[in-house]
C-alpha positions as CSV (number, residue, x, y, z in Angstrom):
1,X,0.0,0.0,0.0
2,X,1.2,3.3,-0.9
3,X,2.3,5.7,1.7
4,X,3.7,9.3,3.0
5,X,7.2,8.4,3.5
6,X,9.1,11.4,5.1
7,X,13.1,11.1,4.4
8,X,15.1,13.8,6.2
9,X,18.8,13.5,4.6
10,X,19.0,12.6,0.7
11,X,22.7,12.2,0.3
12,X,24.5,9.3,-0.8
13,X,22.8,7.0,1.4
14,X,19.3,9.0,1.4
15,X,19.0,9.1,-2.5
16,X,19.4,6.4,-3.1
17,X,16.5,5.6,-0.2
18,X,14.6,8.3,-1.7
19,X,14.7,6.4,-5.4
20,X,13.5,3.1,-4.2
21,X,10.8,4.4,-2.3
22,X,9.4,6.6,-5.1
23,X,9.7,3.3,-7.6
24,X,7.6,1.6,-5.5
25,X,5.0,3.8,-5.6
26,X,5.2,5.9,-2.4
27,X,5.1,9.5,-2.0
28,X,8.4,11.1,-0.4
29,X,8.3,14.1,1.7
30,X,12.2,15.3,1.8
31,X,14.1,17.9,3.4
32,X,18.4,18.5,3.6
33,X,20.1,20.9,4.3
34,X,22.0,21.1,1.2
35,X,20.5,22.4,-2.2
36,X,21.6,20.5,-4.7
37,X,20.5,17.4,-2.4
38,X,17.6,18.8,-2.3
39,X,17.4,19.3,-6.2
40,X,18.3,15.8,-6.7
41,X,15.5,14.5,-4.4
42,X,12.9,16.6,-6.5
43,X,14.3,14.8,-10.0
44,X,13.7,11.7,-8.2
45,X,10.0,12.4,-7.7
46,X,10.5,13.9,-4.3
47,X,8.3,16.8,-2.6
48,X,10.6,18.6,-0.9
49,X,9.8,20.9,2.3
50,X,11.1,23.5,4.2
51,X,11.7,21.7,7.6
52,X,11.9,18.8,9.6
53,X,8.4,19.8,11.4
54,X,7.0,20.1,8.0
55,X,8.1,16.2,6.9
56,X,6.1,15.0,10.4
57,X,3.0,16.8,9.6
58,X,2.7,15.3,6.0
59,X,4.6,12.1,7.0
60,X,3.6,9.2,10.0
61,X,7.2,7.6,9.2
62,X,9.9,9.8,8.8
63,X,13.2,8.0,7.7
64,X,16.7,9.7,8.7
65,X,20.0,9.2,7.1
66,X,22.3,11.8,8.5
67,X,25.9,12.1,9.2
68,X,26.5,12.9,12.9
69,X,24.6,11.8,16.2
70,X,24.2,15.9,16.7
71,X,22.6,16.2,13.5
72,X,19.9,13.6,14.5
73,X,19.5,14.8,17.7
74,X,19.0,18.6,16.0
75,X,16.7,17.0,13.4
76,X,14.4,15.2,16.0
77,X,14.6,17.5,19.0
78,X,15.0,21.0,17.5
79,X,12.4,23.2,20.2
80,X,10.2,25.2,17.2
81,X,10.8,23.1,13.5
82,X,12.5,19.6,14.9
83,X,10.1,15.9,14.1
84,X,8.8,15.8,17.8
85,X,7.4,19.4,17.8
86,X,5.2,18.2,14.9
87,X,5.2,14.2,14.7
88,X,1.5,13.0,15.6
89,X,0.8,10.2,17.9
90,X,1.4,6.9,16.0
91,X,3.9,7.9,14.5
92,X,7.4,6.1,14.1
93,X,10.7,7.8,13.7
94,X,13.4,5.5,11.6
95,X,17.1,6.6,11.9
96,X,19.2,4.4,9.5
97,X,22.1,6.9,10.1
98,X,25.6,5.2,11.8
99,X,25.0,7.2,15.0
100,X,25.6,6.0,19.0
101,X,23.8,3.8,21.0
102,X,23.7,6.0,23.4
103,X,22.3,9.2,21.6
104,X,19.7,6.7,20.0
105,X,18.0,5.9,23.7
106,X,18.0,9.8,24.9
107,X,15.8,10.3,21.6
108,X,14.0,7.5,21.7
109,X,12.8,8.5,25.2
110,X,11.5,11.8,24.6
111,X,9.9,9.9,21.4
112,X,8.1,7.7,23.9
113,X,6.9,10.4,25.8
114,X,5.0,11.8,22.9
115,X,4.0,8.6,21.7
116,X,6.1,8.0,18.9
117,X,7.6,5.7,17.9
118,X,11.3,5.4,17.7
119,X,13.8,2.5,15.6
120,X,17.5,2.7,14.8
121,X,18.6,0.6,11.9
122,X,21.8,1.3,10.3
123,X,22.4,0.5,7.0
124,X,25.1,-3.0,6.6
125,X,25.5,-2.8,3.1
126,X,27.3,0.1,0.3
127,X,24.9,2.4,-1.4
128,X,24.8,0.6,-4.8
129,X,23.2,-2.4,-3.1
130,X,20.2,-1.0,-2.1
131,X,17.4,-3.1,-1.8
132,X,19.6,-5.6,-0.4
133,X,20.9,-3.9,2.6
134,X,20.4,-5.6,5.7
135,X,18.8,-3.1,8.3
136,X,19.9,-4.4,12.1
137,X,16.6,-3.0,13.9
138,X,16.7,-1.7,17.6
139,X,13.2,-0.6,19.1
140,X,9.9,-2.2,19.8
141,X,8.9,-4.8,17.6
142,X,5.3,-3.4,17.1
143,X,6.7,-0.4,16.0
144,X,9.0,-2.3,13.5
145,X,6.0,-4.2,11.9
146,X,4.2,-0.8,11.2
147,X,7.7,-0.1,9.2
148,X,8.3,-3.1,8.0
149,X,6.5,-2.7,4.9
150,X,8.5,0.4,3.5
151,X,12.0,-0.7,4.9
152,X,11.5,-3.5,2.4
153,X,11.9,-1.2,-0.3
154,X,15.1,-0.4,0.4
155,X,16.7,-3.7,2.5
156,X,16.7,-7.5,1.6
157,X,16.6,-7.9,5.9
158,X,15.2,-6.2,8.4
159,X,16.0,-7.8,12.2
160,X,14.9,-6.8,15.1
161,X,17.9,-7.3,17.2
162,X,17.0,-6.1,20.3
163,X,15.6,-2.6,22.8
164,X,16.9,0.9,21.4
165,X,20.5,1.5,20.2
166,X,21.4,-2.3,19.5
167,X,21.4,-1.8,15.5
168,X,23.7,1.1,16.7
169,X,26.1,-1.2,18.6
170,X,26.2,-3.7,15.6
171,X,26.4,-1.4,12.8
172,X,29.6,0.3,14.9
173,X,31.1,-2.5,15.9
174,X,31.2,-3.8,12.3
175,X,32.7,-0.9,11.1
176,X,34.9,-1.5,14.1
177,X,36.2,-4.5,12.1
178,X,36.1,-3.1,8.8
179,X,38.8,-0.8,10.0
180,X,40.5,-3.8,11.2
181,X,40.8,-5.3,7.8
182,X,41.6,-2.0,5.9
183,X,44.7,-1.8,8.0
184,X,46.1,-4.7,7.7
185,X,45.3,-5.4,3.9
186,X,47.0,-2.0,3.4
187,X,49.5,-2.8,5.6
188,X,50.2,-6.5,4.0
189,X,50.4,-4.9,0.6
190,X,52.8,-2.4,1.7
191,X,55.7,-4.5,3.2
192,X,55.0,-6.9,-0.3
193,X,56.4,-3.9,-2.1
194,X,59.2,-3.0,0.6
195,X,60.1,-7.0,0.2
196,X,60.5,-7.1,-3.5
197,X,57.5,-9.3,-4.3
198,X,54.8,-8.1,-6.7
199,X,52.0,-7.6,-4.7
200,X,49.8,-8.8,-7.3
201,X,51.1,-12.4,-6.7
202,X,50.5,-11.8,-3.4
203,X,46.8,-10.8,-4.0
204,X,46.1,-13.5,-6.7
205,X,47.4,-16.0,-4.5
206,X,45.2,-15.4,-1.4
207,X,42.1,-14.0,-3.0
208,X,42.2,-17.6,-4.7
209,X,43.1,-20.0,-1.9
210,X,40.3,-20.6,-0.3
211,X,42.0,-19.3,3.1
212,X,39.9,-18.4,6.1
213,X,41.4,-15.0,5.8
214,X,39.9,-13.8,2.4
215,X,37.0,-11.6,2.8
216,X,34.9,-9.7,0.3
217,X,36.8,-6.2,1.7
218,X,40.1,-8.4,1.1
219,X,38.4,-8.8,-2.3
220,X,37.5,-5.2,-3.0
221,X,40.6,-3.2,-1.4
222,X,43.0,-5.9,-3.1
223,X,42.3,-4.1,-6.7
224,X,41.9,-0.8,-6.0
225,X,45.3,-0.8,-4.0
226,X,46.8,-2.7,-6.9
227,X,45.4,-0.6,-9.2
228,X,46.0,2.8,-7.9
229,X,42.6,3.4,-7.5
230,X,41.3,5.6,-4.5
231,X,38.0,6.9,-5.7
232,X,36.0,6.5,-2.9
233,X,32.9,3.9,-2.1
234,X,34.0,4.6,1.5
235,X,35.5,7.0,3.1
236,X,38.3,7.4,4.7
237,X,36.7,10.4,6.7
238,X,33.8,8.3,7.2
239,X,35.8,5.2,8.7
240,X,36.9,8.0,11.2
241,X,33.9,9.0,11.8
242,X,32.3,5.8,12.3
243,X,35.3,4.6,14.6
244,X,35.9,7.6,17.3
245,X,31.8,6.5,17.7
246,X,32.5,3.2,18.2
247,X,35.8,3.5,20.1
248,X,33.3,6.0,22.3
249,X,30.6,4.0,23.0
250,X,33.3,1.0,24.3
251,X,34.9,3.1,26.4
252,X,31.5,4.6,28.0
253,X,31.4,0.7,28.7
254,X,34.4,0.1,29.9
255,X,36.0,-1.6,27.3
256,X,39.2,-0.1,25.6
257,X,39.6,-1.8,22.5
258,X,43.8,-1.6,21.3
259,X,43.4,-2.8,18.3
260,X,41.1,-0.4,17.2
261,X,42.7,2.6,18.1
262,X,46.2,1.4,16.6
263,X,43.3,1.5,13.5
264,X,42.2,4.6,14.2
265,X,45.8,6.3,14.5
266,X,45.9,5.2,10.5
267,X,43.0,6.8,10.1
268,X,43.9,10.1,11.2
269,X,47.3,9.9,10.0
270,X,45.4,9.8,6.6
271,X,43.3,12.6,7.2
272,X,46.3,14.3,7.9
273,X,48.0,13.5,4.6
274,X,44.8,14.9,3.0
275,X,43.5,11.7,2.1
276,X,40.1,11.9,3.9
277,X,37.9,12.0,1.0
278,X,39.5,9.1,-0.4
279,X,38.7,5.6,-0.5
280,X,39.2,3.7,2.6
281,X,42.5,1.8,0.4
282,X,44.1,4.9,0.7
283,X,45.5,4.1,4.1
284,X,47.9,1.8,2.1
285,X,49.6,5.2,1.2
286,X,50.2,5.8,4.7
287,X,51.4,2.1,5.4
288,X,53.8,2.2,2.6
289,X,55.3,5.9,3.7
290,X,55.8,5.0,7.3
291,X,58.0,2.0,6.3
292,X,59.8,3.7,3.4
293,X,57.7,0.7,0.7
């Protein structure tokens, strides 16, 4: 059945939300803060609006996909034009961004108290595979069967994994491990070079074998570090971002996690070189500096 779908953040991740949705017959109410997002969203088949308020009075689900847990909490809480000053009762608030657990259950409280409804489900899949994401759902589950419906548009999965912010902890503790993998395929393919060996042997020879070690990021970052090719499908800006969360949210638990802040000290040192809009393969650059490869 056709819907009201409101979509507050039509980037990367939110266009190509915003396209499925409109395929499939519903009727997206859109807002960003940028323009030319904004444009885009209207040659999808968008209507686009002035505010967040604005998408909760046309809209009883209201999907996010925004950068930074303070951009949600703006979005949702915002006193005079934010979702809750306008959402109606019934409604359910879905934020697919990679945010913190922790923000995730302050706003999903004051979402209670006005009887909305209130999921976080992070997106575990690139952009191009839309419609095959799988969406790791925190929240109640009635609320999640109300959703269900229109998520489906856009995700091959959606699993309730638990109360408020556990999509959070998943989705951050997978990039957690992506970040773990990035390093140390850049790192591998780095000391191949300092070595003398053609890293192209070396990638050939694992990507084939059948190890327990070869991953589809093995599989991706392989190529483009082989073949010089940095332009982004993840950031390297976005890794950061993704990982000071997650190494945040451990350390509110009480868990310090060394390996992934030896990752995350790549990360910046990349950032620093300038290479923070670059594919996440880029740290190889900063592998193969450091040991002189």
């Amino acid at each position: 059945m056709a819907k009201e779908v409101g979509l507050i953040g039509v980037g990367i991740m939110g266009s190509q939300m915003a396209r499925k949705l409109v395929e499939a017959g519903h009727s997206v109410i859109a807002r960003d803060i940028d323009p030319a997002a904004e444009k885009r969203a209207e040659e999808i088949g968008c209507t686009v609006v002035k505010s967040p308020a604005e998408v909760a009075q046309r809209a009883g689900i209201i999907l996010l996909s925004l950068p930074l847990p303070e951009d949600v909490e703006e979005v949702v809480c915002r006193e005079n034009d934010g979702v809750l000053s306008a959402a109606k009762v019934g409604a359910t608030i879905v934020d697919l961004s990679t945010v913190d657990a922790f923000s995730t259950q302050r706003n999903a409280g004051l979402a209670k108290k006005k009887g909305v409804g209130y999921l976080d489900c992070p997106v575990l899949g690139r952009p191009q595979a839309v419609g095959k994401w799988t969406l790791p759902t925190g929240g109640d589950e009635a609320d999640i069967e109300k959703v269900r419906e229109v998520l489906g548009c856009v995700a091959g999965k959606v699993l309730p994994v638990g109360p408020s912010g556990h999509g959070n902890i998943i989705k951050l503790l997978n990039n957690m491990m992506f970040g773990s993998i990035n390093s140390i395929t850049s790192e591998i393919f780095a000391v191949c070079g300092k070595l003398g060996m053609d890293p192209k042997v070396l990638f050939d020879t694992i990507a084939d074998s059948g190890a327990a070690t070869v991953s589809n990021l093995f599989r991706e970052l392989g190529p483009k570090i082989l073949n010089e090719d940095f332009s982004p499908l993840f950031t390297i800006d976005n890794l950061h971002k993704d990982m000071r969360l997650g190494v945040e949210m451990s350390k509110k638990a009480g868990a310090d996690f060394m390996v992934s802040e030896a990752n995350q000290k790549l990360n910046t040192l990349a950032r620093e070189d300038g290479l923070g809009a670059e594919d996440t393969a880029a740290v190889y650059k900063v592998c193969a500096r450091l040991i002189g490869a």
